[in-house]
C-alpha positions as CSV (number, residue, x, y, z in Angstrom):
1,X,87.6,53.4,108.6
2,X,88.1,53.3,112.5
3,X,90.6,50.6,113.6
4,X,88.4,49.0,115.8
5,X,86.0,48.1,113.4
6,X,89.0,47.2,111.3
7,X,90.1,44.7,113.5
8,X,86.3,43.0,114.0
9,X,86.0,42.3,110.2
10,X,89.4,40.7,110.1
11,X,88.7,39.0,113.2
12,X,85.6,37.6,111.8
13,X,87.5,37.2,108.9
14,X,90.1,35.1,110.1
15,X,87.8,33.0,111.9
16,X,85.5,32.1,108.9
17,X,88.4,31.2,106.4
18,X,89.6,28.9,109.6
19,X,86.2,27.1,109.7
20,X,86.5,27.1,106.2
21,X,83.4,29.1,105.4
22,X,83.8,30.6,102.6
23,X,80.3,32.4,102.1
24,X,80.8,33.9,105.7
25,X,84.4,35.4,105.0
26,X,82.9,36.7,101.8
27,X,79.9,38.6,103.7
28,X,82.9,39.6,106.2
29,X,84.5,41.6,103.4
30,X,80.7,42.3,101.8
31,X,80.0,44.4,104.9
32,X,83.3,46.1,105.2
33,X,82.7,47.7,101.5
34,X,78.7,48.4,102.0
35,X,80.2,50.2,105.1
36,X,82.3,52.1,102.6
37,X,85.8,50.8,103.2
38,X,87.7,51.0,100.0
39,X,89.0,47.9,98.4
40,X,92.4,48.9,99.1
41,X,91.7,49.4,103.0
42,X,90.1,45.5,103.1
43,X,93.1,44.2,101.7
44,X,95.5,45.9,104.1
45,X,93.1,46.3,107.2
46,X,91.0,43.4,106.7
47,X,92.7,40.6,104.8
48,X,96.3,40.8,105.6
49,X,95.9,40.9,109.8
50,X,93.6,38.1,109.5
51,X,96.0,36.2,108.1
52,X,98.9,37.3,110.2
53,X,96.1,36.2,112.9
54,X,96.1,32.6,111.4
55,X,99.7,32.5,111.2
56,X,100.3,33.6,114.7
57,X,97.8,30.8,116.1
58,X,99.6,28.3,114.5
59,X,103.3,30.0,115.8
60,X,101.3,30.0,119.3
61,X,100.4,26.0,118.6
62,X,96.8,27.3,119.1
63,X,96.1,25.8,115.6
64,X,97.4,22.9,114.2
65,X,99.1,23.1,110.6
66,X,96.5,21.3,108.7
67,X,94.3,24.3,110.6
68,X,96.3,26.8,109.1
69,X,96.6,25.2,105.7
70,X,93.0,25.2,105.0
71,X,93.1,28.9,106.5
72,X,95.4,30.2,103.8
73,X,93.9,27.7,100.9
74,X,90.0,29.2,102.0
75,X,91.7,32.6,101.9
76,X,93.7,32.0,98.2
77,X,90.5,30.4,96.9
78,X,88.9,33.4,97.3
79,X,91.7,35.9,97.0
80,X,92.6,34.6,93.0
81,X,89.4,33.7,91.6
82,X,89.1,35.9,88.5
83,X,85.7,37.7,88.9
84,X,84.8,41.1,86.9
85,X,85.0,44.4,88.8
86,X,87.5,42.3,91.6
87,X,90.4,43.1,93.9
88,X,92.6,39.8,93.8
89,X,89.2,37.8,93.4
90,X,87.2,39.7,96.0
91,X,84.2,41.4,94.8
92,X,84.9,45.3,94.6
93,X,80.9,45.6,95.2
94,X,78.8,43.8,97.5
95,X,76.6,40.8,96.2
96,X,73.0,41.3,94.9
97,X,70.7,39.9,97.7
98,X,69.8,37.4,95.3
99,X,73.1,35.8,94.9
């Protein structure tokens, strides 16, 4: 996994947990494990920057706090929902088309 394309999924990330769209940060982290990044290497290189993104924006009054609340409640929706074959809620295998 390069670091530049590390740092595009957690932009885009970051940026669909702060619109609050879940489906889109879920096809973020989709794309990053069809692209064979290990689960592992989306949590620390994907998930964790985009976060520290959010919580910059907010230290940087870029964001607002009720900005950056629905940031981390998006992302710990996602991150603790129990769902077989998971890392902390986030499917360890990309989503059948159908889904």
């Amino acid at each position: 996994m390069t670091e530049p394309a590390t740092g595009e999924w957690a932009r885009r990330y970051g940026d669909a947990i702060a619109a609050g769209d879940d489906g889109a940060a879920q096809q973020v982290v989709d794309d990053a494990l069809a692209a064979g990044v290990e689960p592992v290497q989306v949590i620390e290189g994907l998930l964790t920057p985009a976060m520290r993104r959010i919580g910059d924006l907010w230290e940087e009054n870029r964001i607002g706090i009720a900005d950056e609340h629905l940031a981390t409640a998006n992302h710990r929706a996602g991150s603790r929902a129990p769902v077989p074959g998971a890392v902390h809620g986030i499917s360890a295998e990309p989503r059948p088309a159908n889904v």
